[in-house]
C-alpha positions in Angstrom: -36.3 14.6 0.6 -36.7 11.3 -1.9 -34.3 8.7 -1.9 -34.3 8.4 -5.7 -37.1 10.6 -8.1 -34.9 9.5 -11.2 -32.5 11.3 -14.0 -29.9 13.7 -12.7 -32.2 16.4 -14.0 -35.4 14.8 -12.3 -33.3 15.0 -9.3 -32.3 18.9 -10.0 -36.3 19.8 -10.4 -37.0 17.7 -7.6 -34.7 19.7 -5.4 -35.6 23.2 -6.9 -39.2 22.1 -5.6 -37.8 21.9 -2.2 -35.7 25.2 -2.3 -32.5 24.0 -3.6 -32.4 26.8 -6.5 -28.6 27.6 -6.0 -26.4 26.7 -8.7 -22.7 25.9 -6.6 -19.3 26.0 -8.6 -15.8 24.6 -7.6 -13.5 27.6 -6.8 -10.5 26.8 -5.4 -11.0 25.5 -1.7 -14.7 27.1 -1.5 -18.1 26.6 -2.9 -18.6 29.6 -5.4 -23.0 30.9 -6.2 -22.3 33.5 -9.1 -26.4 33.7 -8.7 -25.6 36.5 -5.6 -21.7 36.4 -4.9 -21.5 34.2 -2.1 -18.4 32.2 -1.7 -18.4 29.7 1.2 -15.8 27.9 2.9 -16.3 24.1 4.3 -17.2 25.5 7.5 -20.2 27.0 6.2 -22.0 25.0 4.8 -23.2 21.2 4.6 -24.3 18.3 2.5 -27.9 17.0 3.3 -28.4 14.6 0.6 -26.0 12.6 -1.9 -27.4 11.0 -5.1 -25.2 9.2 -7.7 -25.9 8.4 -11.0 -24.6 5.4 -12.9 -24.2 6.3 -16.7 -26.2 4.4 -19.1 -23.1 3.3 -21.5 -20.5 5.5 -20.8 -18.6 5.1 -17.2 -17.2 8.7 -18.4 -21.1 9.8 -18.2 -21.1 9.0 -14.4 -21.9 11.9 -12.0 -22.8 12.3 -8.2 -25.2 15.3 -7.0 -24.7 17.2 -3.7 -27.6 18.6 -2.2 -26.0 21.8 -0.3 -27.4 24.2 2.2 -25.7 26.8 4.6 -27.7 27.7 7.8 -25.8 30.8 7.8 -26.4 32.5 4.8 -30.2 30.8 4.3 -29.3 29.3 0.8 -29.6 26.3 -0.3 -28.2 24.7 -4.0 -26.6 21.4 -5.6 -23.3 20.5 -6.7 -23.0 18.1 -9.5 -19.3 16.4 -10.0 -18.0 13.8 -11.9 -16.9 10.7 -10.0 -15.2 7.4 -11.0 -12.7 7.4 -13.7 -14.1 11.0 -14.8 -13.5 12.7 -10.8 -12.2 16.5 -11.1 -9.4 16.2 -8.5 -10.0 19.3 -7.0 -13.6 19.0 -6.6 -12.7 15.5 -4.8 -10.7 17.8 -2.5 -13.2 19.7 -1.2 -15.6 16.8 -0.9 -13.5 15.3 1.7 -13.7 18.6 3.8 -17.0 18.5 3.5 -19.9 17.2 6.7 -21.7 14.8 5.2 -23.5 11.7 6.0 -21.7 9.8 3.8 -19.7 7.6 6.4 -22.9 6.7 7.9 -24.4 5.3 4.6 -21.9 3.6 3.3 -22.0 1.4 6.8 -25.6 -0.1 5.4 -26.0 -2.9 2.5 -26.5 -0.7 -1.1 -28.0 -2.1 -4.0 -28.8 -0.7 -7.8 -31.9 1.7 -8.1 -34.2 0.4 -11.4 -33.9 3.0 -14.1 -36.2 2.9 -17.5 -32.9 1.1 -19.3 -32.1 -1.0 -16.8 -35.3 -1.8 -14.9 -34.1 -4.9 -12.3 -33.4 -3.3 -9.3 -32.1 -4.4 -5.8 -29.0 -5.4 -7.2 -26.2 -5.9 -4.2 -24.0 -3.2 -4.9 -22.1 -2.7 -1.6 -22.1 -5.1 1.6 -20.1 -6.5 3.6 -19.6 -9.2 0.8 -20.4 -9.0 -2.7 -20.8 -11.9 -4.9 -20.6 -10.8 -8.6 -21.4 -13.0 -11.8 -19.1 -11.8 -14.7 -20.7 -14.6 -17.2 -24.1 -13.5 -16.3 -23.4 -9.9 -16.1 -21.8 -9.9 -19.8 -25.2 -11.5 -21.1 -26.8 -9.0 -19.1 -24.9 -5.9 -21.2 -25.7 -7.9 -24.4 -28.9 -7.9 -23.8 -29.9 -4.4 -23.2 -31.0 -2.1 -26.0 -27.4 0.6 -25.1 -25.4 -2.6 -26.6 -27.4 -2.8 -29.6 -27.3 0.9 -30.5 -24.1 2.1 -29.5 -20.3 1.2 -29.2 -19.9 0.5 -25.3 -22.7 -0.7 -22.6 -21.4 -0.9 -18.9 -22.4 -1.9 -15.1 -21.1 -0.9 -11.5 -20.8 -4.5 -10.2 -19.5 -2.5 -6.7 -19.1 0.7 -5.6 -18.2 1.3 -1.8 -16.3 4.3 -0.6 -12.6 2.9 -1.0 -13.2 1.4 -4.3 -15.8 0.6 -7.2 -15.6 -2.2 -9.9 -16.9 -1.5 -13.4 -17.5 -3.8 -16.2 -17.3 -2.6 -19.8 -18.2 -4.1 -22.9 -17.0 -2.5 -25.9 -17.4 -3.3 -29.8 -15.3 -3.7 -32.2 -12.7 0.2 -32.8 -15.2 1.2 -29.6 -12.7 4.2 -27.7 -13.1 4.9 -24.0 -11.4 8.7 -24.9 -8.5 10.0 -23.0 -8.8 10.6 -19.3 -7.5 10.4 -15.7 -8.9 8.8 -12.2 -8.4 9.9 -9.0 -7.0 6.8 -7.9 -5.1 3.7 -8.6 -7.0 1.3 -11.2 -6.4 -2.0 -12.9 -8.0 -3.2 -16.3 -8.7 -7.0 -16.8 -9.8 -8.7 -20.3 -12.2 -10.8 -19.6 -12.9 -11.1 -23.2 -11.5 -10.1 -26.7 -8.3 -7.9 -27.3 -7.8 -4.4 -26.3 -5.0 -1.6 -26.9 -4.2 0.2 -23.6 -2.7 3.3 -24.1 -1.0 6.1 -22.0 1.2 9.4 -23.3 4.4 6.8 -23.2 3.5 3.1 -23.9 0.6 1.1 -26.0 0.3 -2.4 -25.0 -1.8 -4.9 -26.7 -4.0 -7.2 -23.6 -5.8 -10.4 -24.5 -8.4 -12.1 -22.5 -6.8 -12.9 -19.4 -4.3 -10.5 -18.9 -4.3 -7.1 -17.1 -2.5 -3.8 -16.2 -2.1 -1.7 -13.4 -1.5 2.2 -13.2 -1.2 4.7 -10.8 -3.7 7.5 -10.1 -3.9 10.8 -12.6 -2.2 9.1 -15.7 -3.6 10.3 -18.9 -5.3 6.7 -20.6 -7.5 5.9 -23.3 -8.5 2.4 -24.7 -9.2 0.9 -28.3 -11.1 -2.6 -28.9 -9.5 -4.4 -31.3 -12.1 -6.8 -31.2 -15.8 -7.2 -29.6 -14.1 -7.2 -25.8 -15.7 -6.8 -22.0 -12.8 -5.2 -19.7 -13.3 -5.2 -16.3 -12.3 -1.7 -14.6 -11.1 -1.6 -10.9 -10.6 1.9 -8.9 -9.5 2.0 -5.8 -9.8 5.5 -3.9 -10.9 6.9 -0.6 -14.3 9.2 -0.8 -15.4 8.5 -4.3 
C-alpha cells in the first residue's frame, strides 16, 4: 500500500485497485456498507492505512481517508471524514475506538507531501520541534496561483495529533462560512482586520490581537480588509 498516489480520488482508485471497493458510512457507534448490509462494530474491524489531505484554499475542504478492512466478514472499504475545523463529531467518536496505527506514526518526524499546487515538499510538519516562518509563509500564499484566483489561500504550518496550526490568508469581504471544531481554537491577526463572528457576539480584531473559543461553537469570519489569520486547534485524535 503507497504512502501517497495523490488527490483524495487518486487515493480512492488506488485503493479500489487493491480491493478496497466498500463504501463505509457513519451510523451511530458502527461502520454502516449499504453495498450488502453489513454493519460493524469497532471490534470488527480495523484501519490499515490513514491518508490526509490538506485543502488547496479552503481549510473547510480538508479531509482524512481511512483505509478499512474486517478479517471477519472478508471486506474491505474506506472511510472519508472531515477533520480540522470541518470534523463531524460523531465520526471523531468512533475514530477514537478505532485500532489504528495512528499512535505509532505520529511518534516519527512528518513533513508536507508535494502536490501539483504546491510542489515543495518535505516541509517539517510534525516533530519534536517545529520552527515556523509566518513572514515567509505569507509570501509563500501570495505567491501561489489559489491566491490569485480565489478569495482565501491557506497552509498547515503543524499538525500533530493534539493540535494543528493553520494559516489563512483571506481577501478583502473573503468569508470562511459558518462552522464548528471539535476542539478549542484561537484566531490570531497577523495581518489586516477581520470580523469574528458567533450566534451571540461580532468583534472587530486588528493585527495583533486574538480570540479564544471553546470547542462546537457555531463561527464564521469576514475580512474587512486583505488579512492572514492564523488558526490554532487544539484536540486529541484529529
Amino acid at each position: 500500500m503507497k504512502e501517497n498516489y495523490g488527490t483524495l480520488s487518486e487515493t480512492l482508485n488506488g485503493l479500489i485497485k487493491l480491493g478496497y471497493t466498500h463504501d463505509f458510512n457513519i451510523f451511530e457507534e458502527c461502520l454502516v456498507c449499504h453495498q450488502n448490509n453489513i454493519k460493524l462494530s469497532p471490534q470488527e474491524f480495523q484501519i490499515d492505512k490513514v491518508y490526509r489531505f490538506e485543502g488547496a484554499s479552503d481549510p473547510e475542504d480538508e479531509s482524512i481517508l481511512y483505509a478499512i478492512s474486517s478479517p471477519n466478514y472478508n471486506i474491505k472499504g474506506t472511510l472519508v471524514n472531515g477533520y480540522g475545523i470541518s470534523n463531524d463529531e460523531k465520526s471523531a467518536k468512533l475514530i477514537e475506538m478505532l485500532q489504528t496505527h495512528l499512535e505509532v506514526e505520529n511518534k516519527e518526524e512528518k513533513s508536507n507531501e508535494a502536490t501539483t499546487l504546491r510542489p515543495d515538499g518535505n516541509r517539517i510538519i510534525d516533530a519534536e520541534m517545529v520552527k515556523m516562518d509566518l513572514h515567509k509563509s505569507i509570501t509563500q500564499l501570495k505567491s501561489e496561483t489559489t491566491w490569485a484566483e480565489n478569495d482565501k489561500n491557506s497552509v498547515t504550518l503543524l499538525k500533530s495529533d493534539t493540535i494543528r496550526i493553520v494559516l489563512i490568508g483571506l481577501h478583502k469581504n473573503a468569508v470562511l462560512k459558518p462552522h464548528k471544531a471539535i476542539g478549542a481554537i484561537s484566531v490570531q491577526v497577523i495581518e489586516g482586520t477581520i470580523d469574528f463572528i458567533t450566534e451571540n457576539q461580532n468583534i472587530i480584531l486588528e493585527k495583533g490581537q486574538m480570540v479564544s473559543l471553546q470547542p462546537n461553537i457555531s463561527h464564521s469570519v469576514v475580512a474587512h480588509s486583505e488579512s492572514f489569520i492564523l488558526l490554532t486547534l487544539v484536540v486529541e485524535n484529529l
